[in-house]
C-alpha atoms as a printed R data frame, in Angstrom:
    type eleno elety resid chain resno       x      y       z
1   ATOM     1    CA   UNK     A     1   0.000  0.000   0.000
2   ATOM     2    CA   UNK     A     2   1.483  3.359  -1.040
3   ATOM     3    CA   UNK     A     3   1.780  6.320   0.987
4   ATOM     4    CA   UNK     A     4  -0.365  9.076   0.152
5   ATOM     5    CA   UNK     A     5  -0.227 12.716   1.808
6   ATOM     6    CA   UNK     A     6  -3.202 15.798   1.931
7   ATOM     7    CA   UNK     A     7  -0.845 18.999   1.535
8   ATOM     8    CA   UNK     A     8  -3.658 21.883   2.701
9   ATOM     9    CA   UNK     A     9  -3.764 25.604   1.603
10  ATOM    10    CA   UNK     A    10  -2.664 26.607   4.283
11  ATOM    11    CA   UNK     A    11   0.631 24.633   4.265
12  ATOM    12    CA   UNK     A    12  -0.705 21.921   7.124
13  ATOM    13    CA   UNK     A    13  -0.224 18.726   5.605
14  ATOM    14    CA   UNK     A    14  -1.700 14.797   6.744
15  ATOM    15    CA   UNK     A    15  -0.567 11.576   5.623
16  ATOM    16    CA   UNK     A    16  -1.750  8.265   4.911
17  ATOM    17    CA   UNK     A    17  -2.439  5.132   3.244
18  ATOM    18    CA   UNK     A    18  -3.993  4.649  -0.415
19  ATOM    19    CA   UNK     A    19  -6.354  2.475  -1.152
20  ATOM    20    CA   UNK     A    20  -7.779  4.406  -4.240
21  ATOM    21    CA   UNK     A    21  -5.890  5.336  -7.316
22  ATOM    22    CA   UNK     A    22  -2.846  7.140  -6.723
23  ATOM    23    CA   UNK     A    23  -3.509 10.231  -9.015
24  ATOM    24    CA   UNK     A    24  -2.579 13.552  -8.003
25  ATOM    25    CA   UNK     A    25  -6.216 15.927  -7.712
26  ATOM    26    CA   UNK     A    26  -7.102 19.270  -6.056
27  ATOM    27    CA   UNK     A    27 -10.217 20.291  -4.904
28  ATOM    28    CA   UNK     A    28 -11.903 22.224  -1.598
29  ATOM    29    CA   UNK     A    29 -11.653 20.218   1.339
30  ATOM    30    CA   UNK     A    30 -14.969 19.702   3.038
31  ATOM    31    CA   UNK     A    31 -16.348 16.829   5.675
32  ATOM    32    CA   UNK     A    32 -19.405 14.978   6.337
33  ATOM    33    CA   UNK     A    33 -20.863 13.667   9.532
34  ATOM    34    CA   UNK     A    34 -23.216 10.479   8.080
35  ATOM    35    CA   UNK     A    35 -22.159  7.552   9.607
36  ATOM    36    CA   UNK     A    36 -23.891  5.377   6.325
37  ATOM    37    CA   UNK     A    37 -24.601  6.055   3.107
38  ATOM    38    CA   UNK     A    38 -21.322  6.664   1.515
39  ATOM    39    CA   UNK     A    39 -22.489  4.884  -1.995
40  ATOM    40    CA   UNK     A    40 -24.895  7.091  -2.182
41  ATOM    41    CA   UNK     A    41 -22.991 10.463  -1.350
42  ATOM    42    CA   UNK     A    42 -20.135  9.935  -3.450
43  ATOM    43    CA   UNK     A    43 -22.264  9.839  -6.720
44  ATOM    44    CA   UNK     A    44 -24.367 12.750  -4.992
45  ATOM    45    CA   UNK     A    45 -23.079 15.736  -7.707
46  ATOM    46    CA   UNK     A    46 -23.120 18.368  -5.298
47  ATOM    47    CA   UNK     A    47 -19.951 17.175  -4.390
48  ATOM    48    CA   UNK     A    48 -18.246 17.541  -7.954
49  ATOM    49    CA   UNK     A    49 -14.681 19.058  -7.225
50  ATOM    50    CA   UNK     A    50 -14.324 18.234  -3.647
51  ATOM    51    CA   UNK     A    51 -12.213 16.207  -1.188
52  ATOM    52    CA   UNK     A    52 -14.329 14.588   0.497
53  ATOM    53    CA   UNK     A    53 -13.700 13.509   4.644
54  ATOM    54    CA   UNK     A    54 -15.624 11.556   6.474
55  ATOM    55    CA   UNK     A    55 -15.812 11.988  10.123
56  ATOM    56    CA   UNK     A    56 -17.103  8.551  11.067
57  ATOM    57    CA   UNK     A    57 -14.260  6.641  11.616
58  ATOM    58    CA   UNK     A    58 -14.537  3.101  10.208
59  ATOM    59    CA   UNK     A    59 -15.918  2.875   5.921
60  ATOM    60    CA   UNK     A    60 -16.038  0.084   3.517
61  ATOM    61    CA   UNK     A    61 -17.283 -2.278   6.012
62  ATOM    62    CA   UNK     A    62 -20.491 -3.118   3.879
63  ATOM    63    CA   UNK     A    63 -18.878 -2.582   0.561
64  ATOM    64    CA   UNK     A    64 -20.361 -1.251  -2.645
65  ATOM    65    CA   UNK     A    65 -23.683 -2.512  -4.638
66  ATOM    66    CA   UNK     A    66 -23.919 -4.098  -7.379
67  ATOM    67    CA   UNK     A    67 -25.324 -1.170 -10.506
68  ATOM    68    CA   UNK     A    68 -29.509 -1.850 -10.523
69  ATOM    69    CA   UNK     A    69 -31.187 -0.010 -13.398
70  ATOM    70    CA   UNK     A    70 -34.622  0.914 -12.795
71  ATOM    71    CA   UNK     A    71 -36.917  3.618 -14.880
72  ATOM    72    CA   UNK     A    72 -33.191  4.129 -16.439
73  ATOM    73    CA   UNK     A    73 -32.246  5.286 -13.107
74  ATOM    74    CA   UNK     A    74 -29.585  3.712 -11.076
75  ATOM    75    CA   UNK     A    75 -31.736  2.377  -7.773
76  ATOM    76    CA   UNK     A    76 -28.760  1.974  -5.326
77  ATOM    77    CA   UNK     A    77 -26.401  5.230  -6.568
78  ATOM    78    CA   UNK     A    78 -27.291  9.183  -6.932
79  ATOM    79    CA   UNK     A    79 -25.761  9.255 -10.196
80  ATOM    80    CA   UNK     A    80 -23.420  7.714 -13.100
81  ATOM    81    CA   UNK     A    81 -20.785  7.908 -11.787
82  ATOM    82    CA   UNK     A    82 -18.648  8.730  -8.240
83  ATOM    83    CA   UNK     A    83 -18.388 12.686  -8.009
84  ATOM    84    CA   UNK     A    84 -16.397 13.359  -5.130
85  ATOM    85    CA   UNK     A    85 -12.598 14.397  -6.504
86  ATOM    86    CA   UNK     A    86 -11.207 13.001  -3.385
87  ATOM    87    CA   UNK     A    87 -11.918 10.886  -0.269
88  ATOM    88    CA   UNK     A    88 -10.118 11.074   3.158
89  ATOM    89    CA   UNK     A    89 -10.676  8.347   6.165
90  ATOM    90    CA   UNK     A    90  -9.687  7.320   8.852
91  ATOM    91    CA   UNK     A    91  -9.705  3.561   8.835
92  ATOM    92    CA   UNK     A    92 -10.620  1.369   5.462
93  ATOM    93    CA   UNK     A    93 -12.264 -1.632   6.279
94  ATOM    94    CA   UNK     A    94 -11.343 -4.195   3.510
95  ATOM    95    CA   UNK     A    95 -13.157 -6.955   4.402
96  ATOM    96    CA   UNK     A    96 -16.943 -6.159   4.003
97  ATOM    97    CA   UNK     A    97 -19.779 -7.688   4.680
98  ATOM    98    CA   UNK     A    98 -23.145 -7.167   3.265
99  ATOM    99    CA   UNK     A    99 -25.971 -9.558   1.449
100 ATOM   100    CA   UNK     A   100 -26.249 -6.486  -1.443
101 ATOM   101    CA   UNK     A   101 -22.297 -6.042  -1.647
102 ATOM   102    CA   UNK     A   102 -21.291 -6.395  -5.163
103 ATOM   103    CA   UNK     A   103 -17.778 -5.427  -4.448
104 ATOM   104    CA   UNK     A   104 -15.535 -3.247  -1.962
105 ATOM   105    CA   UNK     A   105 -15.167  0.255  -2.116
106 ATOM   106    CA   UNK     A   106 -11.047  0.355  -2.844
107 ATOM   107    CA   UNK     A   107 -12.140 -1.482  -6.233
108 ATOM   108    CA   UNK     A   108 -14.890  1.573  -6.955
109 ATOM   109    CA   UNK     A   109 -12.536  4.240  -6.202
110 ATOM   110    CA   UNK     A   110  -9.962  2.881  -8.399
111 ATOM   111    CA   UNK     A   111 -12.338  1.900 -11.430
112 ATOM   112    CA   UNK     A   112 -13.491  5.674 -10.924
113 ATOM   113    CA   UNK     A   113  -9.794  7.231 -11.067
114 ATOM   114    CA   UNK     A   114 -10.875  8.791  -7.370
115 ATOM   115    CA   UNK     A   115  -7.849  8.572  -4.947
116 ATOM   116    CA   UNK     A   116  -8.636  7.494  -1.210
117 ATOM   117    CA   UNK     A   117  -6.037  8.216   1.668
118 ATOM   118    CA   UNK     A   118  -6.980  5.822   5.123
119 ATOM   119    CA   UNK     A   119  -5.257  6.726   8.509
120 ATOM   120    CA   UNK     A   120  -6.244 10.069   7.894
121 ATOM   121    CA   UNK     A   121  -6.447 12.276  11.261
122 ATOM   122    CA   UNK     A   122 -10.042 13.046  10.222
123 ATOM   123    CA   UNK     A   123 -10.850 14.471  13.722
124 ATOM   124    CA   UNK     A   124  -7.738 16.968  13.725
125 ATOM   125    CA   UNK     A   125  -8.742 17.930  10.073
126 ATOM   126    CA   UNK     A   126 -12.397 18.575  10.862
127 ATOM   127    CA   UNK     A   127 -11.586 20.567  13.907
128 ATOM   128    CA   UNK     A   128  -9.136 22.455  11.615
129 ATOM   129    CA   UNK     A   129 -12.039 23.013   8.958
130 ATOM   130    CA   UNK     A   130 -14.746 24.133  11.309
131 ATOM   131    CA   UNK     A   131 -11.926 26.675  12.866
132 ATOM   132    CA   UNK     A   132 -10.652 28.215   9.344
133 ATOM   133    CA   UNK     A   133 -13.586 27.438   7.248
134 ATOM   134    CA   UNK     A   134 -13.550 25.033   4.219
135 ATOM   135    CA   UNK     A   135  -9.884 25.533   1.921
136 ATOM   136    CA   UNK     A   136  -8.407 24.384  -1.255
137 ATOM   137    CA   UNK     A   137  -5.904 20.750  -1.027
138 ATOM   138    CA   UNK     A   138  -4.315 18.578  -2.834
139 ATOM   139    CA   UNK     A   139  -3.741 14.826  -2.221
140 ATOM   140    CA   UNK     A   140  -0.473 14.168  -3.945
141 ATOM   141    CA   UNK     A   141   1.577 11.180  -3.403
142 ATOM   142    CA   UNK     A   142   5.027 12.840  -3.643
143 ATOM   143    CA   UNK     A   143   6.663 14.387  -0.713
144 ATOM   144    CA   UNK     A   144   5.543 17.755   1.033
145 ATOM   145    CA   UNK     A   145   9.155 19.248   0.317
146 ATOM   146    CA   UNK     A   146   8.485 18.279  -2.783
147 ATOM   147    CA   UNK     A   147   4.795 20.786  -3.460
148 ATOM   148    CA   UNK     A   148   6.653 23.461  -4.502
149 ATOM   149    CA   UNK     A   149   4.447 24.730  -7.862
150 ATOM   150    CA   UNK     A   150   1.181 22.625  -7.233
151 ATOM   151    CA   UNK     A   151  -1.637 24.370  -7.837
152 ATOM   152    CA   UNK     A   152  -4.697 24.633  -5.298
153 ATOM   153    CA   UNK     A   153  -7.981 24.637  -7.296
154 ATOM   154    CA   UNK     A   154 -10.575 27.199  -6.630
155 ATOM   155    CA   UNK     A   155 -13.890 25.117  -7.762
156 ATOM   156    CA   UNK     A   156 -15.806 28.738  -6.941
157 ATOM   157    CA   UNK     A   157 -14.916 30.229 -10.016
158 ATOM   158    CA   UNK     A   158 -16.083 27.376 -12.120
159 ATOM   159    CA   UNK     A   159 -19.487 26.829 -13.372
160 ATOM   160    CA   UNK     A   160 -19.817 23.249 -11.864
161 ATOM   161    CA   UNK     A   161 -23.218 23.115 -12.655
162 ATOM   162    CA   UNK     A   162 -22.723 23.068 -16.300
163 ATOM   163    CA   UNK     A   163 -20.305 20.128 -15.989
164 ATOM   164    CA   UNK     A   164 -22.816 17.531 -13.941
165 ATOM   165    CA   UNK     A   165 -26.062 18.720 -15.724
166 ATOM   166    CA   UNK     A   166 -27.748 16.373 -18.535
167 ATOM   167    CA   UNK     A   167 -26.767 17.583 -22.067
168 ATOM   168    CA   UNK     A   168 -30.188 16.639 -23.637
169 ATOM   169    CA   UNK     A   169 -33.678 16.285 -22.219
170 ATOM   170    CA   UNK     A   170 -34.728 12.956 -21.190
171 ATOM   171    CA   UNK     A   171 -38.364 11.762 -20.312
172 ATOM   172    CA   UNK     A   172 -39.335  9.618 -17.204
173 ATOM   173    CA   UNK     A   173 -42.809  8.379 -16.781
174 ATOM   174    CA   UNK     A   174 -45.841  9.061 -17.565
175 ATOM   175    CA   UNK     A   175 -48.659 11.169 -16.293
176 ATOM   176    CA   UNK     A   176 -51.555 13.990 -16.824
177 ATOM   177    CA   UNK     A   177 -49.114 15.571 -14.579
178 ATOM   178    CA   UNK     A   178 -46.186 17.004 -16.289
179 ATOM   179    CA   UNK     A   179 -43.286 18.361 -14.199
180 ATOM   180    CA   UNK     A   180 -40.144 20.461 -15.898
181 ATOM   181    CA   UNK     A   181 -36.978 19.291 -14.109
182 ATOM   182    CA   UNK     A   182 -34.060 21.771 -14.453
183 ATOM   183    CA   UNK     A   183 -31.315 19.317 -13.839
184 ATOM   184    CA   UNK     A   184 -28.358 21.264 -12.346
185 ATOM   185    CA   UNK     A   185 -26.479 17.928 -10.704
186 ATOM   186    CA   UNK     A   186 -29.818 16.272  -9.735
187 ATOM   187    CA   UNK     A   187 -29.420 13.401  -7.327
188 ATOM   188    CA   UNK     A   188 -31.626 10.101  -9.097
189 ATOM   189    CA   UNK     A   189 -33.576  9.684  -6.003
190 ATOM   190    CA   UNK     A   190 -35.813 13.756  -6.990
191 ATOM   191    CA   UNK     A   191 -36.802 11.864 -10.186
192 ATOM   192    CA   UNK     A   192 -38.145  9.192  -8.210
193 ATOM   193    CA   UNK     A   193 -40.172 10.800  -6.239
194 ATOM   194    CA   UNK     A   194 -42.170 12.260  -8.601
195 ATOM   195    CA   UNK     A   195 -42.583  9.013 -10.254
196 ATOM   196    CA   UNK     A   196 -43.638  7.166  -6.985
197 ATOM   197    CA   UNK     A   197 -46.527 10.254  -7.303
198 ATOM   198    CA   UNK     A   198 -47.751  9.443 -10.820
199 ATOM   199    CA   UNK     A   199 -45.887 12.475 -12.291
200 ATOM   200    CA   UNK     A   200 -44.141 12.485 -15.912
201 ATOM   201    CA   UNK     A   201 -41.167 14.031 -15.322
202 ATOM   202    CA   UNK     A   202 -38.986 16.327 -18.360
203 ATOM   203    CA   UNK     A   203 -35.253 16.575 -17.498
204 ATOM   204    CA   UNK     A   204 -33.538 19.022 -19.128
205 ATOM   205    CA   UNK     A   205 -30.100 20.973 -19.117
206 ATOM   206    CA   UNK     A   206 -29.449 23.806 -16.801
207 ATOM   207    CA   UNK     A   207 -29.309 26.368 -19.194
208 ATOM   208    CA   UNK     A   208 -32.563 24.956 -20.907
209 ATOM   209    CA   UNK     A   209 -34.755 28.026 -22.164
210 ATOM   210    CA   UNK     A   210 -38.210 26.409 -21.727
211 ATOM   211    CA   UNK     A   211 -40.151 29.435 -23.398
212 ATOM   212    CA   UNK     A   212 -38.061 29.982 -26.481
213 ATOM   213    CA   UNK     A   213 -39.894 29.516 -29.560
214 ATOM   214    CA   UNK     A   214 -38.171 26.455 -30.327
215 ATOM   215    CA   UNK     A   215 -38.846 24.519 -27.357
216 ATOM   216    CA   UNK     A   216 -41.023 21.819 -27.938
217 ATOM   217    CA   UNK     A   217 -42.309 20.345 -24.244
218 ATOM   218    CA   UNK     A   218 -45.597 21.518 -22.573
219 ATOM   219    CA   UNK     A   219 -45.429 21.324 -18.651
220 ATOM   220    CA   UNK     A   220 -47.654 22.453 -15.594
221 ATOM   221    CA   UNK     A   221 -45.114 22.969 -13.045
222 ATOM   222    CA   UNK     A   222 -41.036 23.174 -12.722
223 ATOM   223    CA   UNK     A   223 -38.241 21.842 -10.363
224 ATOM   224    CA   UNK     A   224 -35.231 23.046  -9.954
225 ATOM   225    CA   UNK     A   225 -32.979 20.327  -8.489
226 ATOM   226    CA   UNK     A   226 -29.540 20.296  -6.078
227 ATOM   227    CA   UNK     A   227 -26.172 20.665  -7.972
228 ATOM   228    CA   UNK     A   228 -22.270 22.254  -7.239
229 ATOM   229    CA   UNK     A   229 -20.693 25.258  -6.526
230 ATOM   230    CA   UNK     A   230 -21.666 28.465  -6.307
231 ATOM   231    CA   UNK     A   231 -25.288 29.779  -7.333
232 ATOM   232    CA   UNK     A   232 -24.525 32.644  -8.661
233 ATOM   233    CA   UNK     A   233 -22.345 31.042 -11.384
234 ATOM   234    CA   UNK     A   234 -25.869 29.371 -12.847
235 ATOM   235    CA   UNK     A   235 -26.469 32.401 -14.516
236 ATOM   236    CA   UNK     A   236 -29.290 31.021 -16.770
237 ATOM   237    CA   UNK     A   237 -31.059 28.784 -14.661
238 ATOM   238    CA   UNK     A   238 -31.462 32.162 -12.736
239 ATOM   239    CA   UNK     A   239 -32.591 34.067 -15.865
240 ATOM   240    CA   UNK     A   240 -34.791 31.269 -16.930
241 ATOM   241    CA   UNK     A   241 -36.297 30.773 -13.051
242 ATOM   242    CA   UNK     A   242 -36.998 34.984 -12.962
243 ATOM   243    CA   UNK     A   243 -38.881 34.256 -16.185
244 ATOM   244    CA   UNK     A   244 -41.047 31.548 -14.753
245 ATOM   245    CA   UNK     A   245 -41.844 33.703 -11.574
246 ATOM   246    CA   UNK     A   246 -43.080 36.522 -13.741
247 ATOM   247    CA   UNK     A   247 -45.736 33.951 -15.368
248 ATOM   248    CA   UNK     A   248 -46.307 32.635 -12.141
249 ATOM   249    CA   UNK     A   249 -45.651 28.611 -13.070
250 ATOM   250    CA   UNK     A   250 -45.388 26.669  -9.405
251 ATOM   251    CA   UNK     A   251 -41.972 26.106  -8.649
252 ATOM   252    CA   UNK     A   252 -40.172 23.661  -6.628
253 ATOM   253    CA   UNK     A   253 -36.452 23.581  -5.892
254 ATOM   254    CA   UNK     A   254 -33.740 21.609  -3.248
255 ATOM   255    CA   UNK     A   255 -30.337 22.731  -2.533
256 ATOM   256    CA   UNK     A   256 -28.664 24.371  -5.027
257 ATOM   257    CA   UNK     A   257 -32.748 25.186  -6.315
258 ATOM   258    CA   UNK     A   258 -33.247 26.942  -3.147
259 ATOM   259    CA   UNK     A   259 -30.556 29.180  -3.961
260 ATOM   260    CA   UNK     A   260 -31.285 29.686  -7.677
261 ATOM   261    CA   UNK     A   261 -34.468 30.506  -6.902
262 ATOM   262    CA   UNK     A   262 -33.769 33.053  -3.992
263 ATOM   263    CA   UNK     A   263 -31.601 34.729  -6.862
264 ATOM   264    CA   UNK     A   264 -33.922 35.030  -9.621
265 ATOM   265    CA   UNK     A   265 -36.484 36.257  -6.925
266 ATOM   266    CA   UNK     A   266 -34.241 38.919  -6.413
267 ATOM   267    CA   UNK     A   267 -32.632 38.124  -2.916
268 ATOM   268    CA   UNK     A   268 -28.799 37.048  -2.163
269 ATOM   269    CA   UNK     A   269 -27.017 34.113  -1.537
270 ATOM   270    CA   UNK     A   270 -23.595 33.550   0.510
271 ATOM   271    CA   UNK     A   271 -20.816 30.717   0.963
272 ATOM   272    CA   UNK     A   272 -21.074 29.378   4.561
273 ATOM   273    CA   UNK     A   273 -17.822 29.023   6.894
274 ATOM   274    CA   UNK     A   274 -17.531 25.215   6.738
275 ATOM   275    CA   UNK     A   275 -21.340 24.189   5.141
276 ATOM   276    CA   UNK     A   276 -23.998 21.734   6.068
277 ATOM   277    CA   UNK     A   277 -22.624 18.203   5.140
278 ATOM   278    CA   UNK     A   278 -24.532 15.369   7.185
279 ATOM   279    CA   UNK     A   279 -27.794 13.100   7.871
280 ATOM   280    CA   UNK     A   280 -28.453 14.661  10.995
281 ATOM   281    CA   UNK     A   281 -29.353 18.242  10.529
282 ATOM   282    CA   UNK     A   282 -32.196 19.152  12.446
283 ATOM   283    CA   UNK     A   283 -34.825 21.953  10.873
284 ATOM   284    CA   UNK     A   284 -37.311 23.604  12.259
285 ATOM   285    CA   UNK     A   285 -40.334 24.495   9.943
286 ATOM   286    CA   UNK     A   286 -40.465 28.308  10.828
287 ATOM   287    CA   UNK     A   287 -44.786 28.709  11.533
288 ATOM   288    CA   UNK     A   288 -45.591 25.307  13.059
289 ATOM   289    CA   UNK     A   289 -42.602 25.110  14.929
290 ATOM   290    CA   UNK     A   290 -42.627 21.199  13.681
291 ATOM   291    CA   UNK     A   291 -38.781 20.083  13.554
292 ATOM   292    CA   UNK     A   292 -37.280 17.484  11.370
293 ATOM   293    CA   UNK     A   293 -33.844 15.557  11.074
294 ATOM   294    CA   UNK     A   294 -32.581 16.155   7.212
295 ATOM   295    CA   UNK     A   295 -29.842 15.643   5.478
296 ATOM   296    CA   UNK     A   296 -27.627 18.310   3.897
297 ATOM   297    CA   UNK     A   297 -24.584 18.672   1.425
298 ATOM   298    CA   UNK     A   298 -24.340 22.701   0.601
299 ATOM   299    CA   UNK     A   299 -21.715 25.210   0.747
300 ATOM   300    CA   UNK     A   300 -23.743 28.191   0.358
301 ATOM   301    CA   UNK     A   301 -27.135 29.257   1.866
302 ATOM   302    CA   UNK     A   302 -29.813 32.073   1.079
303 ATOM   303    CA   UNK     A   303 -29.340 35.157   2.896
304 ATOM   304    CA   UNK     A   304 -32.961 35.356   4.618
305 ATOM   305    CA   UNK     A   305 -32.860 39.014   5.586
306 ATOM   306    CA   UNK     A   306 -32.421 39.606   1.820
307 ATOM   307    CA   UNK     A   307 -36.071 38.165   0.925
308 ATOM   308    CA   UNK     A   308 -38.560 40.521  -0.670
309 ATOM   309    CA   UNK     A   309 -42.086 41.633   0.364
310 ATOM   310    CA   UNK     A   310 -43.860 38.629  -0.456
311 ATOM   311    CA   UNK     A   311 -41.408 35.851   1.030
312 ATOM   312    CA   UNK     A   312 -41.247 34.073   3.735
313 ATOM   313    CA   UNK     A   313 -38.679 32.034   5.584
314 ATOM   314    CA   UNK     A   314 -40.106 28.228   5.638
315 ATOM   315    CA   UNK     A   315 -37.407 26.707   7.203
316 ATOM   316    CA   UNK     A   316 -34.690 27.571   9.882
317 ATOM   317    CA   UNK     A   317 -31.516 25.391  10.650
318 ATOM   318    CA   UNK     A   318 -31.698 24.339  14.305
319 ATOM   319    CA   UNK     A   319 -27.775 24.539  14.567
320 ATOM   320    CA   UNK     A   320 -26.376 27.777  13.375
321 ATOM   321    CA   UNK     A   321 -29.725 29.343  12.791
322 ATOM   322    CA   UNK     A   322 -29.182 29.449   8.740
323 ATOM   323    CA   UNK     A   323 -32.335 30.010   5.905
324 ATOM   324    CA   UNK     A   324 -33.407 26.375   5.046
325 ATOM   325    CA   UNK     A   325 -35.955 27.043   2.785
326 ATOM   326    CA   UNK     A   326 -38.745 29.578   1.754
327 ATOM   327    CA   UNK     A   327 -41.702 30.792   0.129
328 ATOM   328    CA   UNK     A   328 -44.304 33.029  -1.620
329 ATOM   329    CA   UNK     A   329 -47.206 34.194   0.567
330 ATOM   330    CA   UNK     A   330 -49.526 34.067  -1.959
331 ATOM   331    CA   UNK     A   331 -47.803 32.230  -4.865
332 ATOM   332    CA   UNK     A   332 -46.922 28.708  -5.989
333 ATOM   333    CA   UNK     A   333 -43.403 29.478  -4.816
334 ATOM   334    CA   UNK     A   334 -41.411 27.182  -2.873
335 ATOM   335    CA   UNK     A   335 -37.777 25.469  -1.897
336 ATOM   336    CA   UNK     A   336 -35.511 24.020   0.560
337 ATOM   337    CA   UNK     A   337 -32.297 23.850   1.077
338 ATOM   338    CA   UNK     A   338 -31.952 20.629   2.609
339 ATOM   339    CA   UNK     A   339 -32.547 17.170   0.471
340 ATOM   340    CA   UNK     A   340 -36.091 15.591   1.480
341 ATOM   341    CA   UNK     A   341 -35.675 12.778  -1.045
342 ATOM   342    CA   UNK     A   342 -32.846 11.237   1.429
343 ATOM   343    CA   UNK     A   343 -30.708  8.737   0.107
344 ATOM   344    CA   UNK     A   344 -28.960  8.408   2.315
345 ATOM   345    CA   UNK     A   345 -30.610  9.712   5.554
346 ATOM   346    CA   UNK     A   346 -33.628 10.199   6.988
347 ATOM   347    CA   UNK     A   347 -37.646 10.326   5.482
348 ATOM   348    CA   UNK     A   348 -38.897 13.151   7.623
349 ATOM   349    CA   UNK     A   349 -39.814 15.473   4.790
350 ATOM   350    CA   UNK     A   350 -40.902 13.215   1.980
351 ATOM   351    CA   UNK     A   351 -43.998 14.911   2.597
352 ATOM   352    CA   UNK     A   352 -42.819 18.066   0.753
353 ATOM   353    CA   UNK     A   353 -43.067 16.277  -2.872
354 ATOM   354    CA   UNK     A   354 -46.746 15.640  -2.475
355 ATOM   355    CA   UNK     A   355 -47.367 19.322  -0.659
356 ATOM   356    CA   UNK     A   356 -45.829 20.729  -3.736
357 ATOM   357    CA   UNK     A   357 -47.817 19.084  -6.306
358 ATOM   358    CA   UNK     A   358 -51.085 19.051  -4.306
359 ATOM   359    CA   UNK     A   359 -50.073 23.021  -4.302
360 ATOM   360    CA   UNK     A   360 -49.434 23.185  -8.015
361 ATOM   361    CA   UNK     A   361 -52.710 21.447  -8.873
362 ATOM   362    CA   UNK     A   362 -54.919 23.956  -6.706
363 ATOM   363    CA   UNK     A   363 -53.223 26.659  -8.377
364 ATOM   364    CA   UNK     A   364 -53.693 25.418 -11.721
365 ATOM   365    CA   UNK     A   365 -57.469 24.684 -11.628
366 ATOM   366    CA   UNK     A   366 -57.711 28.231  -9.912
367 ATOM   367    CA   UNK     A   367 -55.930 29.623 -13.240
């Protein structure tokens, strides 16, 4: 097993074991607190161009699925492919055990080019992460004295979006129901909760202009789904959203959608210190005072003092007190910024899916 080291911005460095493939990558160093559900993360695309740490400390102990196509959706991953640039551990467990293992997670990472360092300090580098905020690294397996002219990717200035987005649209289902989904790094399991609801579902790209004259799909309602990087680099999703508002089409969006559609509703958005990364996050819903446990993977958040007259806070993280979702007081106008389809994590708010379309469908027979 080679030796593998995590050479930070900041010139703190960490090393350990590979058991992934030993090419050199940079990307922002983030963590996440899940203690399952690492299939399903690393495909998640939100976390396209980061190093990804996780904080529990044993992984790989139940291996990797086997690929199940369903719907021409993959039922046990988030998306294609594994997303995360980079992993970090602290302890690989090689010898898994599970009745749905298909194989064990060194295998993935190296069929997926995706290096993996074990024996990772993972505690010392959270604690470091939640003190500085999140920063650029590299995983390199050459020495530190050696780093002299690597260069520490900024993924902020990049449109990530456009990079994990479909580059065609693609049609799921069928339905009287038709729902526009603007994919901007969707995770599988959105799609399939619409279909569970009877819904025919349109994918299309992020920069998809559903009202030029050329566009050829009807729809009654539009979703805007989670994806990478900074909001404000989606720069037509947000033109195309503003549009939508102004001809009042019920809108839905998670994550990265809460954000786009904060922006094209004409409020802000900023990058958090260290972002919400986790199965455990617990939300309050603002005007019931109901709370839930969600699960989160977002670097940025809406700014909720920036909301217009009109909004409304929905949602309110029970941790650092952060904008997890709004909406319109009077319009079909909704998002959160946490991930209710799950996978993995908890089912608390499944329930939204269903409140949104039941939503849409009053507002439609009232037009």
């Amino acid at each position: 097993m080679s030796k593998g080291y995590l050479i930070l911005e900041n010139g703190q460095f960490f090393r350990g074991d590979s058991f992934g493939d030993d090419t050199q990558v940079s990307g922002e160093v983030v963590f996440n607190t899940g203690m399952v559900g690492y299939p399903e993360a690393f495909t998640d695309p939100s976390y396209y161009g980061q190093i990804l740490t996780l904080t529990y400390p044993l992984i790989g102990n139940y291996g990797v699925p086997h690929s199940k196509i369903v719907n021409r959706l993959d039922a046990n991953f988030e998306s294609e492919k594994i997303q995360i640039k980079g992993l970090l551990i602290s302890e690989y467990i090689a010898n898994n055990t599970h009745w749905q293992s298909g194989t064990d997670l060194s295998f993935w990472l190296k069929k997926n080019k995706v290096p993996a360092l074990s024996g990772i300090d993972t505690r010392t580098l959270t604690k470091i992460i939640r003190k500085t905020g999140v920063m650029k690294g590299i995983i390199t397996f050459e020495k530190p004295r050696q780093k002299a002219g690597l260069i520490f990717e900024d993924i902020n200035k990049i449109n990530l979006v456009s990079l994990v987005s479909c580059r065609m649209p693609m049609i799921y289902g069928h339905g009287k129901f038709t729902l526009l989904l603007i994919d901007c790094g969707l995770k599988f399991n959105q799609i399939r909760m619409f279909l569970n609801l009877g819904i025919k579902v349109i994918r299309v790209p992020w920069n998809y202009n559903m009202f030029s004259k050329d566009q050829k799909f009807s729809f009654d309602a539009i979703f805007i789904s989670n994806g990478p990087g900074d909001p404000k680099m989606a720069d037509a999703a947000i033109r195309h959203v503003r549009e939508a508002i102004k001809r009042q089409i019920p809108i839905f969006g998670i994550c990265l959608g809460n954000q786009i559609l904060a922006l094209a509703s004409g409020a802000d958005t900023y990058k958090l210190k260290y972002g919400h990364r986790g199965q455990n996050q617990p939300v309050i819903e603002n005007n019931t005072k109901r709370c839930f446990i969600t699960t989160h993977n977002h670097g940025f958040a809406v700014d909720a003092n920036s909301l217009l007259k009109g909004w409304e806070p929905w949602f309110t993280n029970l941790n650092d007190h952060t904008n997890e979702g709004m909406k319109h007081k009077n319009l079909p106008f909704m998002s959160v910024q946490f991930h209710p389809e799950s996978m993995p994590g908890p089912t608390d708010t499944e329930w939204l899916f269903q409140y949104f379309i039941d939503i849409a469908k009053k507002w439609l027979k009232k037009e």
